[in-house]
C-alpha positions in Angstrom: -3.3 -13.0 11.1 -6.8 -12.1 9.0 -8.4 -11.2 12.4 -5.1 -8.8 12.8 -5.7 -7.2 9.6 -9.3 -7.2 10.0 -8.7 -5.1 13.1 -5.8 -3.1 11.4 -8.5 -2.0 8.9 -11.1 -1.1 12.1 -7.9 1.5 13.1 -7.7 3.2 9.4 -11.7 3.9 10.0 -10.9 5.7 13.3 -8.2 7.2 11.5 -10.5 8.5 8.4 -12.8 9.6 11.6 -9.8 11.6 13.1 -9.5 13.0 9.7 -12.5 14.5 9.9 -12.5 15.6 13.3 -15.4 13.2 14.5 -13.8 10.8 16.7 -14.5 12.1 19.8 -18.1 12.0 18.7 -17.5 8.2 17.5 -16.0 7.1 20.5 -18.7 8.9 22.5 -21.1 7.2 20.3 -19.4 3.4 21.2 -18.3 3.7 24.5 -21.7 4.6 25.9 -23.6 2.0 23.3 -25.8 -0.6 25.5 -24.0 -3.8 25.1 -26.7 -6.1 25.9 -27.4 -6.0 22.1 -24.8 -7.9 21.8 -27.2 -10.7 22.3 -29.4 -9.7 19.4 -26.1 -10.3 17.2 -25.5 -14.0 18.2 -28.6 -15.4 17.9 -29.3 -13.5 14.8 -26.2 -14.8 13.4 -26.9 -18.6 14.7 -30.6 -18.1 13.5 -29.3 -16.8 9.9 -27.2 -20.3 9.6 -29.7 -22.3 10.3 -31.9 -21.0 7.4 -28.9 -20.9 5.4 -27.9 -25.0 6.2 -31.7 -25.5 5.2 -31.1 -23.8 2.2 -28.6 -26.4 1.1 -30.0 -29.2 2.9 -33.5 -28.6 0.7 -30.8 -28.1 -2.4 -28.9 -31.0 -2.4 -32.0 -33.5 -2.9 -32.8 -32.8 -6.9 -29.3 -34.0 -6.7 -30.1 -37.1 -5.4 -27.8 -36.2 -2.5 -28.4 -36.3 1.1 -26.4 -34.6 4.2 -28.6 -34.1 7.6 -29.0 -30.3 8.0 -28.0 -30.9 11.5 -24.6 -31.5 9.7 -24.8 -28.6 7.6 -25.6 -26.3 10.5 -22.5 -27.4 12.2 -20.7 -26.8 9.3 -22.2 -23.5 8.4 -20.7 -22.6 12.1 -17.7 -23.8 11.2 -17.0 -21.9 8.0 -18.5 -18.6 9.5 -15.5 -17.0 10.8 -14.1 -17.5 6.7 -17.3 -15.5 5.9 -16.2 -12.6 7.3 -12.4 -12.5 7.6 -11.8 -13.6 4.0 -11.9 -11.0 0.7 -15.2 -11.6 -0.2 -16.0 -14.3 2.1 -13.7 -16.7 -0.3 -12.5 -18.3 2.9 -16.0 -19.4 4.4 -17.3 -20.8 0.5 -14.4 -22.9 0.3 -14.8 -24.3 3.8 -18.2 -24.7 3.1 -17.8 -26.9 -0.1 -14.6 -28.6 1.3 -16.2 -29.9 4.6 -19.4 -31.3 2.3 -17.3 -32.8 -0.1 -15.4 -34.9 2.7 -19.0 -35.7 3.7 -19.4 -37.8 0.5 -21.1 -35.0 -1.8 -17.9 -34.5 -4.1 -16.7 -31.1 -4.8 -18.4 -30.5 -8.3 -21.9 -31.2 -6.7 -20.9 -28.8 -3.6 -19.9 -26.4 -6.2 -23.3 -26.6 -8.4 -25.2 -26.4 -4.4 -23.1 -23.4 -3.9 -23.7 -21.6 -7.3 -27.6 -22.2 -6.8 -27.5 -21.0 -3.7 -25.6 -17.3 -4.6 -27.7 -17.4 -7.2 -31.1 -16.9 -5.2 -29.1 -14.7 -2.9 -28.4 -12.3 -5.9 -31.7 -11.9 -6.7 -33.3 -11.6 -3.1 -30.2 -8.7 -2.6 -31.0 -7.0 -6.0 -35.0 -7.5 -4.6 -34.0 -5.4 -1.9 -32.0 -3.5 -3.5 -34.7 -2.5 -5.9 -36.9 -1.8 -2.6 -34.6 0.6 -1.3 -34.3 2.4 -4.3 -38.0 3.2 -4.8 -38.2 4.5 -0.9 -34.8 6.3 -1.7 -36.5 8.4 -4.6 -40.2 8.3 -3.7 -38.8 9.5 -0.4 -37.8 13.0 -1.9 -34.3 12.3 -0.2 -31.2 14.2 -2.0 -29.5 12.0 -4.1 -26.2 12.3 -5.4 -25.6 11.0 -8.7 -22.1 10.7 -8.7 -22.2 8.3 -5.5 -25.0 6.6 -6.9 -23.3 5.9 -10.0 -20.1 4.4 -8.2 -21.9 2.4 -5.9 -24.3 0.5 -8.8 -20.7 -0.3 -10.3 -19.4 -1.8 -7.1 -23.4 -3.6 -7.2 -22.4 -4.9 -11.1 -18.8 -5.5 -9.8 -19.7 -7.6 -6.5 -22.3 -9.5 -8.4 -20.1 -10.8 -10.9 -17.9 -11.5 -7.8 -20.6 -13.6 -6.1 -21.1 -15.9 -9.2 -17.7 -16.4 -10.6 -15.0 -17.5 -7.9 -12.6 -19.2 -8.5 -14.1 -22.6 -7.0 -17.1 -21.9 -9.0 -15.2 -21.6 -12.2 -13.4 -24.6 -11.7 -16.2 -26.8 -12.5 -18.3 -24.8 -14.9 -19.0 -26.9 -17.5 -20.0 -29.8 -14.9 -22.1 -27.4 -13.3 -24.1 -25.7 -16.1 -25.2 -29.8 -17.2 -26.1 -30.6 -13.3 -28.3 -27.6 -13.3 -30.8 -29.3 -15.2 -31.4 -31.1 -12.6 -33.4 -28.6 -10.4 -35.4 -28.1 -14.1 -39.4 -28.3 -12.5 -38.2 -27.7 -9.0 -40.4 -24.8 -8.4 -41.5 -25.1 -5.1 -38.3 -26.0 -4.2 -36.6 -22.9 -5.3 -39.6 -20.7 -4.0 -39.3 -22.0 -0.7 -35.3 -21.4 -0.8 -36.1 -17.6 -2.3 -38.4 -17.0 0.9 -35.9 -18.3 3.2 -33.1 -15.7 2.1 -36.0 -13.2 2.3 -36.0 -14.6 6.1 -32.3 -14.4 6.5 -32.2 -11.1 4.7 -34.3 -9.6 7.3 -32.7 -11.3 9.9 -29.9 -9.7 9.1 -31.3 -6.5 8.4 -32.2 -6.6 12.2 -28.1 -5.7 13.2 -29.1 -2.6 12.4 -31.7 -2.2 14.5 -29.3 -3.6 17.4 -26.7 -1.3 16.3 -28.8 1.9 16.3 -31.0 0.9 19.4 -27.9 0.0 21.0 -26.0 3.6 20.5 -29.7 5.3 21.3 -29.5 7.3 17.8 -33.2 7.4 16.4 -34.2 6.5 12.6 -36.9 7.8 11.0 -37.2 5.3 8.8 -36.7 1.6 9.2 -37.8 0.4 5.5 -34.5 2.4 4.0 -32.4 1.2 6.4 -33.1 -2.4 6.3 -33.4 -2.7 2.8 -29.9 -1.1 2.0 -28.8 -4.6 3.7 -29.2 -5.4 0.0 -26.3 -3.3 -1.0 -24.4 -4.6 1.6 -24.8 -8.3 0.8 -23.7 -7.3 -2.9 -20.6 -5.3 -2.2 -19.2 -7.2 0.2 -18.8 -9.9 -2.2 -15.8 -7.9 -3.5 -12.7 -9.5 -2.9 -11.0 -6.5 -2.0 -11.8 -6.1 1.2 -12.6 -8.4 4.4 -16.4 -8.4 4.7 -16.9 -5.6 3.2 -14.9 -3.7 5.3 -15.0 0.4 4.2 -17.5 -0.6 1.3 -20.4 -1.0 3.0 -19.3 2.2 5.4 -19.1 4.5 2.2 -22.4 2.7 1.0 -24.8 3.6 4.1 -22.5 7.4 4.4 -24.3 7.9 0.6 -27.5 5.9 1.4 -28.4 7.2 5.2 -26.8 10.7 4.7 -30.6 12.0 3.3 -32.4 10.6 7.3 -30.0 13.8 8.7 -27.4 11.4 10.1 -24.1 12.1 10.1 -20.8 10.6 8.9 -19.6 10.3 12.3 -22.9 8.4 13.8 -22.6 6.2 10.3 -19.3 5.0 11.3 -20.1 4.8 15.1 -22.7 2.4 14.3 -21.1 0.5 11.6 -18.3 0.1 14.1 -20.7 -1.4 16.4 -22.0 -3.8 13.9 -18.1 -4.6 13.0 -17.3 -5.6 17.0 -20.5 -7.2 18.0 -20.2 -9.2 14.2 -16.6 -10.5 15.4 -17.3 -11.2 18.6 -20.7 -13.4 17.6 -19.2 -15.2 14.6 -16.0 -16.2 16.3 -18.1 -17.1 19.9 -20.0 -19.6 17.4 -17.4 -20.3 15.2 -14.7 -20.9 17.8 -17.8 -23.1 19.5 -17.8 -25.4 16.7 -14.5 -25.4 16.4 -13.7 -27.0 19.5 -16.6 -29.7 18.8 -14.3 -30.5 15.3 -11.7 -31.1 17.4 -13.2 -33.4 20.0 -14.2 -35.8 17.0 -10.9 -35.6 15.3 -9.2 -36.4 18.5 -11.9 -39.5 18.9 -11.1 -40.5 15.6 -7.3 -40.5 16.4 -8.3 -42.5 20.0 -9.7 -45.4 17.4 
């Protein structure tokens, strides 16, 4: 049913595009995009949750807790698909701290992993963010004030949204006492900061695929792959799947200054959207079948 509605919302964007009389551009634009990128897309998205799993792998130990970030990966696979067919990617935290807390971890300690973890991811997206801003203006690009203003709300709005779900708050007061435990864990939390860096840019690099893959040229990579930042926020928002029209509306106000147009915005951001569900459910669905291969050896015992 999600991946329905996800695609229901993939027809309203065409419909916004024959609203403005661009999709015979768009589909131009898709049909004739090199599909060979979608490659680039899978292993970026399996290479992304491997740093992620050793993101919590390194996070659990000032916990004194221990899960093999073989494990992790596998689960990281497994929540993917609630990443991005969820409001705000609800579905794939939840699956995330569920499948560690049957691991042994508990589900207050899976939370306080969790809340660390969004919490570096914030600040490497508002990094970025900040990044993007200072090529947006130093750049002499047009800006429009009135966008910028709404999308630095959405920014505040999917931030708040990133550090206080409903999991999260269930175990706040637990959670703010257990954070003293990465109290002195510099290194620890450096080395987690440059591995969302890693992942960040990783990411970044669907764009690349996206815009290589439709043969439209940028004239500037460092504004485009730093408005990933942006993305990452707002897609936090639970009013949406993924991000879905957010992030479309962000890189129409952000990308409209390299000369691109709406209709080559959304051709590529469709892109992203197809290759995206075709990646995450190919590794998803992959780990899905190995999930039920051991539950069906545990029912053989």
């Amino acid at each position: 049913m999600l991946l329905a509605l996800k695609l229901g919302v993939l027809v309203a964007l065409l419909a916004l595009a024959v609203a403005t009389q661009n999709l015979g551009k768009i589909w131009a634009l898709v049909s004739g995009a090199n599909f060979h990128y979608l490659l680039l897309f899978i292993v970026v998205h399996a290479a992304t949750a491997a740093l992620g799993s050793g993101n919590l792998f390194l996070l659990l130990h000032p916990l004194g807790k221990t899960l093999s970030w073989p494990r992790l990966f596998y689960f990281d696979l497994l929540s993917m698909p609630g990443v991005y067919y969820t409001p705000g990617g609800i579905g794939g935290l939840g699956g995330m701290m569920f499948l560690m807390s049957r691991e042994g971890l508990g589900l207050k300690d899976s939370a306080i992993v969790v809340v660390v973890d969004k919490t570096i991811t914030l600040i490497v997206a508002l990094l970025f963010m900040a990044v993007h801003l200072h090529v947006y203006y130093s750049g002499g690009l047009e800006v429009k004030w009135y966008g910028l203003a709404a999308l630095i709300f959405l920014v505040a709005a999917g931030a708040a949204a990133m550090l206080t779900s409903g999991l999260v708050r269930q175990s706040a007061a637990t959670i703010v006492d257990r954070l003293r435990c990465y109290g002195g864990h510099y290194r620890l939390l450096s080395a987690n900061m440059i591995i969302t860096i890693a992942i960040f840019g990783l990411q970044g690099l669907q764009f690349y695929g996206a815009f290589s893959a439709v043969r439209i040229e940028v004239t500037d990579w460092l504004l485009i792959l730093s408005s990933y930042g942006v993305m990452a926020i707002i897609g936090q928002l639970p009013i949406t799947l993924g991000g879905i029209g957010l992030s479309e509306a962000a890189a129409v106000l952000l990308w409209a200054g390299l000369g691109m147009g709406t209709e080559q915005i959304l051709a590529v951001f469709l892109l992203i959207r197809l290759f995206t569900m075709i990646s995450t459910l190919f590794l998803g669905g992959g780990a899905a079948v190995v999930w039920l291969l051991e539950r069906r050896q545990v029912a053989d015992k």
